[in-house]
C-alpha positions in Angstrom: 21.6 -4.4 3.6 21.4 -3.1 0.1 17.9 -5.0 0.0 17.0 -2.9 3.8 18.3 0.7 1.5 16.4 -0.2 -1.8 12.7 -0.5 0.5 13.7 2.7 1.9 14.6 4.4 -1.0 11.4 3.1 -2.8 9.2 4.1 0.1 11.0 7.8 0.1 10.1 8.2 -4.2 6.4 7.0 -3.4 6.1 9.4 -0.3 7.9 12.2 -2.0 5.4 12.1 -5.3 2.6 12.0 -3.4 2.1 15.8 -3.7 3.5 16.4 -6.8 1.9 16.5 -10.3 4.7 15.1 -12.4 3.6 11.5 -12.6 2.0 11.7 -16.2 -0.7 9.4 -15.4 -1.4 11.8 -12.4 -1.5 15.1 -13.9 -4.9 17.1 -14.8 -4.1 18.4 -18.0 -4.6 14.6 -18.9 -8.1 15.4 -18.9 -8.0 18.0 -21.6 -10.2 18.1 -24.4 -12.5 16.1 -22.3 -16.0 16.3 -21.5 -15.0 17.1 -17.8 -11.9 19.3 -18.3 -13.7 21.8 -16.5 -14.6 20.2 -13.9 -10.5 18.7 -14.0 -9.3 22.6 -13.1 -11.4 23.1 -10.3 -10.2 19.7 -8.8 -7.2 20.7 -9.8 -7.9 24.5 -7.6 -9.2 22.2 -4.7 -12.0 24.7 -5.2 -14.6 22.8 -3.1 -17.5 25.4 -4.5 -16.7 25.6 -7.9 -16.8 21.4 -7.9 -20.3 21.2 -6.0 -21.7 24.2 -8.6 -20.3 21.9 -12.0 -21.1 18.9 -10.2 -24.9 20.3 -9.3 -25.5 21.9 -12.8 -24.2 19.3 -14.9 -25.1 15.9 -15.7 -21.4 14.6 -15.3 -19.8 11.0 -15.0 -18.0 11.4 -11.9 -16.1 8.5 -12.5 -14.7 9.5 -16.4 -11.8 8.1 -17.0 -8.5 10.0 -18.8 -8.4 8.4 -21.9 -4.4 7.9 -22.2 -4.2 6.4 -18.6 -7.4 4.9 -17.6 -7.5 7.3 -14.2 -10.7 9.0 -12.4 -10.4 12.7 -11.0 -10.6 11.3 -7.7 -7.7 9.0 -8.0 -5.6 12.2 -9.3 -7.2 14.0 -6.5 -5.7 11.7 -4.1 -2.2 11.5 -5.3 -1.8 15.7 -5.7 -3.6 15.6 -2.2 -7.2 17.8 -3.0 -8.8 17.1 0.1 -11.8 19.6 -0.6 -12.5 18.4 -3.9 -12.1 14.8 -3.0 -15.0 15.1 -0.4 -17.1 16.8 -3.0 -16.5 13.8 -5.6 -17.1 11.2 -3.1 -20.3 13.0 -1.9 -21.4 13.4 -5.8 -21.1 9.5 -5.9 -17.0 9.2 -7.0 -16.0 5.3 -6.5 -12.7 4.5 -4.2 -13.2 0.9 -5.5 -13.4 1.9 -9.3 -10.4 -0.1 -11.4 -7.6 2.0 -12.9 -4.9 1.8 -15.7 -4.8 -0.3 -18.9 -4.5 -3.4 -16.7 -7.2 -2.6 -13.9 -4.1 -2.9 -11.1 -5.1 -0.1 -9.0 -8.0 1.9 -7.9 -8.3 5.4 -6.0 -8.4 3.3 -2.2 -4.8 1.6 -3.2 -3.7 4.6 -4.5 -4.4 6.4 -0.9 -2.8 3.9 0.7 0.7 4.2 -1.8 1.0 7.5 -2.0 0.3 8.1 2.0 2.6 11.6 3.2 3.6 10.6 6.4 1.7 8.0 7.7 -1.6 10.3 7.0 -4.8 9.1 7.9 -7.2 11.7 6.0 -7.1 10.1 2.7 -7.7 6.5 4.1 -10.5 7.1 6.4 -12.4 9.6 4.0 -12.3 6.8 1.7 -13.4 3.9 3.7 -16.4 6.5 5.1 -17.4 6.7 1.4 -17.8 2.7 0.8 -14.1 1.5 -0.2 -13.8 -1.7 0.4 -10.7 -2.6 2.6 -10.6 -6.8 0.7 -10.7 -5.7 -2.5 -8.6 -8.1 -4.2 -6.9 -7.3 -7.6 -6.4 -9.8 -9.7 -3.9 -9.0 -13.5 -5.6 -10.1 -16.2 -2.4 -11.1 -17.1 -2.2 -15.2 -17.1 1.2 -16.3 -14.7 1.5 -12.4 -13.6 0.6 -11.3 -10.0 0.5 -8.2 -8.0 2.1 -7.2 -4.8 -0.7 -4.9 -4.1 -3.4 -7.5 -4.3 -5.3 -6.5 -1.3 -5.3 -3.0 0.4 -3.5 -4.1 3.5 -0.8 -6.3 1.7 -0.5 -2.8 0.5 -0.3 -0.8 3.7 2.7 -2.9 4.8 5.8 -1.5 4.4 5.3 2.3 4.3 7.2 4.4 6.6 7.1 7.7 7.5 9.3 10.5 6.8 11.2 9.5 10.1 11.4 6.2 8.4 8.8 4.2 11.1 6.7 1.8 9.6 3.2 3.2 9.1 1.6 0.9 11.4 -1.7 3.0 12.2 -2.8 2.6 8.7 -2.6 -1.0 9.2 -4.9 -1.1 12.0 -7.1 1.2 10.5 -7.4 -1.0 7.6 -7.5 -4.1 10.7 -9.7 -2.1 12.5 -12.4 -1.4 9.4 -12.6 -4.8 8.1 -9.5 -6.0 6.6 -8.7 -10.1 6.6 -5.9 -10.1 8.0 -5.5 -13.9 6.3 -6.0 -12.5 2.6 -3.0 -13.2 0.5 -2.2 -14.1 -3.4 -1.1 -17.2 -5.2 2.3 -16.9 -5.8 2.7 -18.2 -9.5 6.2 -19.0 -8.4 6.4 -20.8 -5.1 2.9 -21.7 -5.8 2.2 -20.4 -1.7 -0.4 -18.2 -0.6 1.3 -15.0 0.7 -0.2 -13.0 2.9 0.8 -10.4 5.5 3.6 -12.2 7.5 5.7 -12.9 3.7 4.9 -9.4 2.8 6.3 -8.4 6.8 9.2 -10.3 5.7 9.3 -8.7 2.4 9.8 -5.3 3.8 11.3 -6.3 7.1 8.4 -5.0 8.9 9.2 -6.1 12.0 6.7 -3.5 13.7 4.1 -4.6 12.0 4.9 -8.3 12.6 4.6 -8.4 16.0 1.5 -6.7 15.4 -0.3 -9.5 13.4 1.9 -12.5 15.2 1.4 -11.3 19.2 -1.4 -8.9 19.1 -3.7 -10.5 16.5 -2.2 -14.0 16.7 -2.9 -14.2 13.2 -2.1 -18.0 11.8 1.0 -19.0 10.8 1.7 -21.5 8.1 4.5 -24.2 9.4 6.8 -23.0 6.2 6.2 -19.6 5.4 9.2 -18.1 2.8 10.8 -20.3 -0.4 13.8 -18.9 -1.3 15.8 -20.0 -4.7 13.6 -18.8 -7.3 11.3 -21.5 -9.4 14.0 -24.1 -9.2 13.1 -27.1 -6.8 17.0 -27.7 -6.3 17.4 -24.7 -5.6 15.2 -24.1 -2.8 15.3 -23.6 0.3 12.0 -23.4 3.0 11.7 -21.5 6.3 9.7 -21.2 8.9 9.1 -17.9 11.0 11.6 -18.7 13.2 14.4 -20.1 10.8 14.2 -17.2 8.5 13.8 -14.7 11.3 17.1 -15.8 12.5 18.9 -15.9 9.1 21.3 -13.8 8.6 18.7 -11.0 6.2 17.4 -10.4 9.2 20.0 -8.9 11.3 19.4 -5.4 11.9 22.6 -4.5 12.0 23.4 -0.9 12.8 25.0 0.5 9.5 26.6 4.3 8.1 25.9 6.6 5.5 28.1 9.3 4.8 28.9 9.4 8.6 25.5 9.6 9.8 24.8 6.2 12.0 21.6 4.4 11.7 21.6 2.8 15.0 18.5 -0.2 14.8 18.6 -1.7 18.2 14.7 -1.1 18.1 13.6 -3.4 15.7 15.7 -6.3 16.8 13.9 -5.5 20.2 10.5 -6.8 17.7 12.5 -9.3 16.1 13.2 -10.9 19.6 9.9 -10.4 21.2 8.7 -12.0 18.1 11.2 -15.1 18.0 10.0 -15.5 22.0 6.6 -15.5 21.7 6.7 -18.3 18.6 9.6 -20.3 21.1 6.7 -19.8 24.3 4.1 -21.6 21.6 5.7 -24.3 21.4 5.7 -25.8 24.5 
């Protein structure tokens, strides 16, 4: 349970942000004393005109990056939602695949995909019209480190919306323009490739699950979650099934401060799921 409240709460801070300048790495005046700062404030404005006229009249490197935090203007545009001034950039040749950050971890495409309001579509689909690449895989330069947000759809999974539904239409947008739906990331631990059903199980995406495992009949390892950390003792090895009906996944209705949270739908999932794998077998 306190794992099911921390994804939530997590989801609710990255949702919540997404409009708001007071992520330092995500605030214009980061771009002052800059050879662009001008054309930061009309971003900034979402003044669509006053972008096109710099953009026209200059010779300007749409993809600058801050020099503190290693961000382009359209990856701030993104995150304080600009949607005039991030058509402008993308049409004067702005990058949705371009690496951020001191580490390379992110670029403007994850970024519309993490700090999604609401399930929104806008942000995602702009960007994919404009040439982002939905398998872009991110790898840390970092030796034994690796990321949860490898790929754009490993990504994708586990957003809600401000109801708290999983944000399963910008999974099969991603799908639906090109994402693998078999990508997934060594696991330095486990030493496992994890893809979309360990990071469904991650999140308790259960929605989104039933997605891959009925409707796209993705493949499913025979062992698909280690738990026990890096200790062979220790460890224990599911399958779908087994750690779909462990006790983590539930879905037990719980309260808050009176208020129930009734969950009756996604053990509906979690069944149809755990039927469909049983129907397989025989």
């Amino acid at each position: 349970m306190k794992k099911i409240l921390l994804l939530v709460i997590i989801n609710l801070i990255m949702t919540s942000c997404a409009s708001q300048t007071e992520l330092p790495g995500y605030s214009f005046s980061n771009f002052k004393n800059t050879k662009i700062w001008d054309l930061a404030k009309a971003v900034e404005n979402n003044d669509a005109e006053k972008v096109r006229e710099i953009l026209t009249a200059k010779k300007v490197n749409v993809d600058f990056k801050d020099p503190e935090f290693k961000e382009t203007l359209l990856s701030l545009a993104i995150v304080n939602q600009k949607q005039n001034a991030i058509i402008e950039l993308l049409k004067a040749g702005a990058n949705p695949n371009e690496l951020l950050g001191d580490l390379k971890d992110e670029t403007p495409f994850i970024n519309a995909i993490n700090y999604n309001e609401n399930c929104d579509l806008f942000y995602i689909k702009t960007l994919l019209k404009y040439g982002a690449n939905p398998n872009l895989e991110i790898i840390n330069p970092e030796e034994g480190h690796y990321f949860e947000n490898s790929f754009p759809l490993l990504v994708a999974i586990g957003k809600t919306g401000n109801n708290g539904d999983e944000c399963l239409s910008v999974v099969k947008l991603l799908v639906e323009n090109g994402a693998n739906i078999n990508c997934c990331y060594q696991n330095s631990m486990t030493q496992m490739c994890e893809g979309v059903i360990n990071q469904c199980l991650i999140t308790k995406s259960m929605e989104t699950l039933k997605y891959f495992v009925i409707e796209k009949k993705i493949n499913i390892p025979e062992k698909v979650y280690i738990t026990g950390g890096i200790n062979k003792s220790t460890q224990k090895i599911y399958s779908l099934s087994e750690i779909l009906n462990t006790n983590d996944y539930k879905f037990e209705d719980f309260t808050i401060n009176g208020e129930k949270f009734e969950r009756s739908k996604i053990r509906q999932e979690k069944s149809e799921i755990l039927a469909y794998l049983k129907d397989r077998k025989r």
